[in-house]
C-alpha positions, 0 to 999 in steps of 0.5 A: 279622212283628214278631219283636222282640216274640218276644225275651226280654231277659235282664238281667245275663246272662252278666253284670251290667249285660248285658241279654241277647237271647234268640232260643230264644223266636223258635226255638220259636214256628214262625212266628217261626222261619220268619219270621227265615229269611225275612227274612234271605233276603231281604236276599240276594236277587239277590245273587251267591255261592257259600257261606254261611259261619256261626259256631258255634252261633247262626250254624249254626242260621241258616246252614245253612236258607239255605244250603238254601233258596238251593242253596248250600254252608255252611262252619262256622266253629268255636271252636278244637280243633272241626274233625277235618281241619287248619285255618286259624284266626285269633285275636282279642280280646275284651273280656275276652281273646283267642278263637281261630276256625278253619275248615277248610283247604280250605273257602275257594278263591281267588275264592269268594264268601261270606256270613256269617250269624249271630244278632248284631252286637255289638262285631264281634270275631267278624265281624272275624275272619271276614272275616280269615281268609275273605281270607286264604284268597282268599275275598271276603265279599259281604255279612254278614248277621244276626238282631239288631244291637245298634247301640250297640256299634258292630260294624258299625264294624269292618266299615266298606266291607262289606254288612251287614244285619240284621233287628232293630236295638236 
């Protein structure tokens, strides 16, 4: 299935000269729904881990059917202040200031192997800090995996030595 004819761009959101990606039209049409979760699955074919490891929220919504369609665990990873039990967290900057993702202490053993799953490849800010913080508590990321890259941002640039996939590139 053609899931770019599924996406709405939005323009001058959340600012101006942005043209945002609207994946809530994938996420109502059943089909379309069912067919991103496929094809995300299959760039994990054969591949060998132990958890999926999502953002919130738009990672959530994809992590969460793979990790149940795979027989895999699924570990959020939340905005800072989110998570009830104490955290490892890691800061980084944005374009407009800093953010702050955390996860819980004991999500991540020595030797673990993940994959990140999310909607979007955009600057890979959030990606960045991800496998961070995932390292820094003895994890291995294995590949990285989204729904759309916006290739002209270069995110897959801070990502460089690791396996990254997505389904739509614009």
């Amino acid at each position: 299935m053609d899931l770019k004819k599924l996406v709405r761009d939005i323009k001058d959101f959340p600012k101006e000269g942005i043209v945002f990606k609207d994946i809530t039209t994938i996420l109502k049409d059943p089909e379309g729904l069912c067919s991103s979760i496929e094809q995300m699955q299959a760039s994990l074919a054969g591949l060998e881990f132990d958890y999926i490891v999502g953002p919130e929220s738009r990672g959530f919504i994809y992590g969460v059917p793979l990790a149940y369609n795979m027989r895999k665990g699924f570990l959020p990873v939340r905005k800072e202040g989110k998570l009830p039990y104490r955290t490892k967290s890691k800061s980084y900057t944005l374009e407009y200031g800093t953010a702050t993702i955390e996860m819980h202490e004991d999500a991540i053993s020595p030797g673990d192997r993940v994959v990140i799953v999310d909607d979007l490849l955009a600057t890979g800010g959030t990606s960045r800090a991800m496998v961070e913080l995932i390292e820094e508590m003895g994890g291995t990321v294995e590949k990285l995996v989204y729904l759309i890259e916006l290739e002209f941002l270069e995110g897959r640039s801070i990502l460089e030595g690791y396996a990254v996939d997505a389904v739509m590139k614009y």
